[in-house]
N, C-alpha and C positions, 0 to 999 in steps of 0.2 A: 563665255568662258567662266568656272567656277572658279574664282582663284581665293575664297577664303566659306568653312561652312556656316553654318549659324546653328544657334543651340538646336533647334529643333532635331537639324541633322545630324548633331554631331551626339543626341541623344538616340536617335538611328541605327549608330554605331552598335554602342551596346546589341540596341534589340535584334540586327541584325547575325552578331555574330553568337550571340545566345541560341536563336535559334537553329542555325547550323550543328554547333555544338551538341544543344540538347537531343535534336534528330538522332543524333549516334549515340551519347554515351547517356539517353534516360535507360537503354535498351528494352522500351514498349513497345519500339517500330519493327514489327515485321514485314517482307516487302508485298505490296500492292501486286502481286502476278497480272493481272489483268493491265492495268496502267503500266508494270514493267515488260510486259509482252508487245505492247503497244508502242513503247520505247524505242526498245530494243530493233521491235522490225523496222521504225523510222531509223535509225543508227546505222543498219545494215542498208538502206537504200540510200542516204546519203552518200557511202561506201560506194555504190554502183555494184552492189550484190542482192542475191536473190533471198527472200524472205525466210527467212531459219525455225528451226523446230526450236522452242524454249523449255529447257528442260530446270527445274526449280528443285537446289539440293540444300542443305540446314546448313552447311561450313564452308572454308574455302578448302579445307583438307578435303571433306567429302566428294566437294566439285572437281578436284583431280583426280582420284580416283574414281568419280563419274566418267570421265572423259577417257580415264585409262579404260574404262571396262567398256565404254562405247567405242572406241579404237579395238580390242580383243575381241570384240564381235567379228570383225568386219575377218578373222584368223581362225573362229572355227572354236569348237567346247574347249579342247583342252587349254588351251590360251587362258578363255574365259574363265575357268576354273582355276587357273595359276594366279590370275590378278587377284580374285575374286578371294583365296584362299592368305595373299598376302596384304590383302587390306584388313581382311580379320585379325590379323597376326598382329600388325601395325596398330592399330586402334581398338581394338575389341570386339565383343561378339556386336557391343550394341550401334557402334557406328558401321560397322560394315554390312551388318545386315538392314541397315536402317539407308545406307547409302542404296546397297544393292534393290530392295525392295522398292525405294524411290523411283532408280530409274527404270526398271521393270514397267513401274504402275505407268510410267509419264511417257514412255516410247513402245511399248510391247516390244513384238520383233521385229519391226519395221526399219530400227536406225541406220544394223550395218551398213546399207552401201551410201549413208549420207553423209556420216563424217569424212569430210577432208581437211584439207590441210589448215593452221591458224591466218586467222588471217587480222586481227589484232591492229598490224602495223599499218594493214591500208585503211581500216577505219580510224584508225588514230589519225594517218594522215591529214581524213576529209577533216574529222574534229578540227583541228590545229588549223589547217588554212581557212575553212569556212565560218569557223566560231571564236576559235577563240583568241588567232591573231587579230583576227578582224575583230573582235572588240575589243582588243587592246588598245587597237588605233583608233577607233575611237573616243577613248576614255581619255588618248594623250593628247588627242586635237581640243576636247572640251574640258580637261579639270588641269588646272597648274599641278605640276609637278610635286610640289610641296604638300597638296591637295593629296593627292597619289598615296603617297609617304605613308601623311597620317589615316588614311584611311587602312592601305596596304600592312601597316602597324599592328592595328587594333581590329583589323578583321581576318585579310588574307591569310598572311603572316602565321596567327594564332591559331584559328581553323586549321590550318593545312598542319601546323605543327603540332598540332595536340590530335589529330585524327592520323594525318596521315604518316607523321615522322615517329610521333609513339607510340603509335598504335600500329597503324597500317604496315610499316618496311616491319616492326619486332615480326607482326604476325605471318607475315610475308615469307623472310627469313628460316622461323620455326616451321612452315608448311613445308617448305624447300626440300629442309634439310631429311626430314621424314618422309617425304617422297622418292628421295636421290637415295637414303639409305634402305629405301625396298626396290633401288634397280629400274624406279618404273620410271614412266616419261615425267618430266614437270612440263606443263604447259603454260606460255606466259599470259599473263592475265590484265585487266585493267590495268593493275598496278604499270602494268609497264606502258601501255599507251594508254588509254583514255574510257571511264567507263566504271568508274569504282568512289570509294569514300575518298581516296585521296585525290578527288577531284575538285570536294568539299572549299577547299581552300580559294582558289581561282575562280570559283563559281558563286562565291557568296562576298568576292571583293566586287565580281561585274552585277551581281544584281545589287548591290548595295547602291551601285552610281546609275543604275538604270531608274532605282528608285525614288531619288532624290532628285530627276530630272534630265540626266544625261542622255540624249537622244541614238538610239540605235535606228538603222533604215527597217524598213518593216519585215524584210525579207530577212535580215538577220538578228531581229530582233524574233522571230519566228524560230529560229533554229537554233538560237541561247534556250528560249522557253524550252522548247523540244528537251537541250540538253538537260537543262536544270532539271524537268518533269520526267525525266531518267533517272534521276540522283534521288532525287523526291519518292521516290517509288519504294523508297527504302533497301535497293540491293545493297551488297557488300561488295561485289565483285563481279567480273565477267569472264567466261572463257570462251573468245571468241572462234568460232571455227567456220569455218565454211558448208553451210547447211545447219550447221546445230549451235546453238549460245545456251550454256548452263550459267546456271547465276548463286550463288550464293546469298544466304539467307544474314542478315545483323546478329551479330552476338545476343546471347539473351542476359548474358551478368557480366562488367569489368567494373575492376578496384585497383583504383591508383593513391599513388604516393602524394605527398604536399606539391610536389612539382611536377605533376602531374602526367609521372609514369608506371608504367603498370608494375603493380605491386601487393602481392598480398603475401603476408609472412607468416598464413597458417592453412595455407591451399590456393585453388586456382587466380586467374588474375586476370583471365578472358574467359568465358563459355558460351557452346554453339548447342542449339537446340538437339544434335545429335547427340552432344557427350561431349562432343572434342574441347578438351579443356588446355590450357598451356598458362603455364607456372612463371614466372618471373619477381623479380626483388630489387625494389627500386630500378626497374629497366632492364637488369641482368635477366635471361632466360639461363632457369636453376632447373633439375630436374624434381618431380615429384615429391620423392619420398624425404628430402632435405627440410622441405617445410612441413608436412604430414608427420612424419618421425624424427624431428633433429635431435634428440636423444640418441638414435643410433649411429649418428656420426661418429668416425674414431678418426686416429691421428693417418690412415693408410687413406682414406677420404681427402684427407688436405692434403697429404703430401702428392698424389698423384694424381691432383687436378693441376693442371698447367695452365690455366689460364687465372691471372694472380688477382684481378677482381672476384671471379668466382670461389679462389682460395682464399677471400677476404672472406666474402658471403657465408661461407663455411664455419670460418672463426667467431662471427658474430653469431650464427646463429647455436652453436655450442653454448657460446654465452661466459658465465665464468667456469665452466668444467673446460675450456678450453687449455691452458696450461698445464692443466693435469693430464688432457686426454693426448696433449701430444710430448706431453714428457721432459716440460721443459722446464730449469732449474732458473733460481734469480741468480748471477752474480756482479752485478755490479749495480748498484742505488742511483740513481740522479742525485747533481747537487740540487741544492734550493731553489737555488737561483734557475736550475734549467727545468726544476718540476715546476717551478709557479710561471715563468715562460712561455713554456713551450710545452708544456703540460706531459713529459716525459715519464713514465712510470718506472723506466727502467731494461737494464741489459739482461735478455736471458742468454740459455745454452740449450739447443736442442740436439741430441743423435738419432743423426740419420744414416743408418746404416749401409744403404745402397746410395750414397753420395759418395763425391770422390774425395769429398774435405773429413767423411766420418761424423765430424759436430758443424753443426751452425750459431750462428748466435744472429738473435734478432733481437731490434731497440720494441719495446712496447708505447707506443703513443695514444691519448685521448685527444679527439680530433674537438677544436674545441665550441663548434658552432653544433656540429651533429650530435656532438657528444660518445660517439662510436671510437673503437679501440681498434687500433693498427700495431702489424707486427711485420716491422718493415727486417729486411735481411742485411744484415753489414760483414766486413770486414772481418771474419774471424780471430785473426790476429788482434784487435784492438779491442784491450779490456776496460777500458774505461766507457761508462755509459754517454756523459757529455759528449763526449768525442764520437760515439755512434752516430749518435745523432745527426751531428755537425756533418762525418763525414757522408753521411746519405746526398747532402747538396754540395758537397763536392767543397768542404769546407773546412779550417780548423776549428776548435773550439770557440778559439780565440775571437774567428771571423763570424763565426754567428750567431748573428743577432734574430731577435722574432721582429716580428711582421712591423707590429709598432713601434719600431727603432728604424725600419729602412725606409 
């Protein structure tokens, strides 16, 4: 039983979860097709299925409109030509034609009658009972619990949350939704059962204690290797089907924020060897032309986005032509007391013509660790700035205090 580590291993750590990490986000790794072919068919036989065509596409967008246009096959030209014609529309001439021509080259015309249905959950299944509960149980019969912890900490934990949580669901998310908005099928993918970077996490907590000594039986420590030397192979993704597995290809550029979410506030913040690029601002998924042109943002921009992180994303990124651009007057000062505080700048008034109040007024605040500027909505009725503020937490003046008073 492990029940406390020694430096050697607990220097381990580190190495162990750097290299996970770096796997994904140096973005040098393209996947090994040969080793992930090789995977892959071990995966599918695990499953107690028949060995699959491996079709090899640059994104995970691409990979579903892979799969759409290999399903339109199986329905005859004009099908083909409708997918085939909204994948262009959706991404451009050069992902769709770079999609289309892929799978061409990698199936001819052979695929129609191979695609059936997903089958995803039953290999996930075999994953789950034959890998990776069972080495869980292993890992709880030989390391204390405490042991777990901090390894689970400093390795699982971080992995799985900087690939798979800010990374993986944003990028997940944004495929979906640009899928579902051209009508077409989404097909689910690793992501949802097993088989993708967000596997990264659980995968790099059990070789971390296989390495250090923790004893796996040999038959299952056989089918860890296996899984890991899937992961290894540098896919992104899978879509599994029955007779055919497409895989996606690793990002080739991501830029993240200090806290390490994707972020880039002068263009993309992921990209895939096809083109397909996706935008996002500290985490938030922004549309293109917000960071490429924020100069053209006007005041019809903020007002009719509805989602108020994104109408923050808006205001910053205006910057100080903000105020002006959306029209809105100072009338009320902060006291001293609540600008050196609570770092208030003040009560404006904005009209909004198609509201039912006519004006609004928002408090302006400097957030004071980010240093970013918020324009929170109060109470129209109250013209006093103090009291804005106050009453945003549901307070009087009186009652509120900053941070280091309570």
């Amino acid at each position: 039983m492990i029940e406390k580590l020694t430096p050697t291993q607990e220097k381990l750590i580190k190495k162990t979860r750097n290299e996970w990490l770096n796997r994904f986000f140096s973005c040098k790794n393209r996947t090994n097709r040969k080793q992930a072919k090789k995977s892959i068919e071990w995966l599918y036989k695990l499953a107690g299925l028949e060995k699959p065509m491996v079709i090899f596409l640059d994104s995970p967008l691409g990979s579903q409109y892979g799969a759409n246009m290999l399903k339109s096959a199986q329905v005859g030209d004009q099908v083909r030509a409708q997918v085939r014609a909204q994948v262009r529309a959706q991404v451009g001439d050069q992902v769709g034609a770079q999609v289309w021509a892929q799978v061409r080259a990698q199936v001819g015309d052979q695929v129609g009658a191979q695609v059936g249905a997903q089958v995803g959950d039953q290999v996930g299944d075999q994953v789950r009972d034959q890998v990776g509960d069972q080495v869980r149980d292993q890992v709880g019969a030989q390391v204390w619990a405490q042991v777990r912890a901090q390894v689970g900490d400093q390795v699982g934990a971080q992995v799985g949350a900087q690939v798979g949580a800010q990374v993986g669901a944003q990028v997940r998310a944004q495929v979906g939704d640009q899928v579902w908005d051209q009508q077409l099928e989404f097909f689910n993918t690793g992501y949802y059962y097993y088989g993708s970077v967000c596997d990264y996490g659980w995968a790099a907590f059990y070789e971390y204690f296989n390495s250090i000594g923790v004893k796996y039986p040999k038959d299952l420590l056989e089918r860890f290797n296996n899984f890991a030397f899937l992961l290894k192979s540098n896919i992104y993704d899978l879509i599994m089907l029955k007779g055919v597995c497409i895989v996606s290809d690793m990002p080739t550029a991501i830029k993240r924020d200090s806290d390490n979410r994707l972020h880039n506030a002068e263009g993309a913040a992921i990209e895939f060897k096809d083109g397909y690029k996706l935008f996002f601002y500290h985490g938030i998924a922004v549309k293109e032309e917000w960071l490429t042109h924020p100069e053209k943002l006007s005041k019809k921009d903020w007002l009719e986005e509805e989602n108020l992180e994104k109408r923050r994303i808006i205001q910053e990124l205006m910057g100080d032509s903000f105020p002006k651009k959306i029209g809105s007057k100072l009338i009320a000062k902060p006291s001293k007391e609540f600008k050196e505080k609570h770092h208030l700048l003040g009560l404006y008034e904005v009209e909004l013509p198609k509201d039912p109040e006519k004006i609004a007024h928002y408090v302006r605040v400097r957030d004071h660790s980010s240093k970013r500027e918020y324009y929170l909505r109060v109470d129209p009725k109250i013209q006093d700035a103090d009291k804005a503020l106050a009453w945003t937490f549901g307070k009087t003046k009186e009652e509120y205090k900053p941070i280091s008073e309570t």
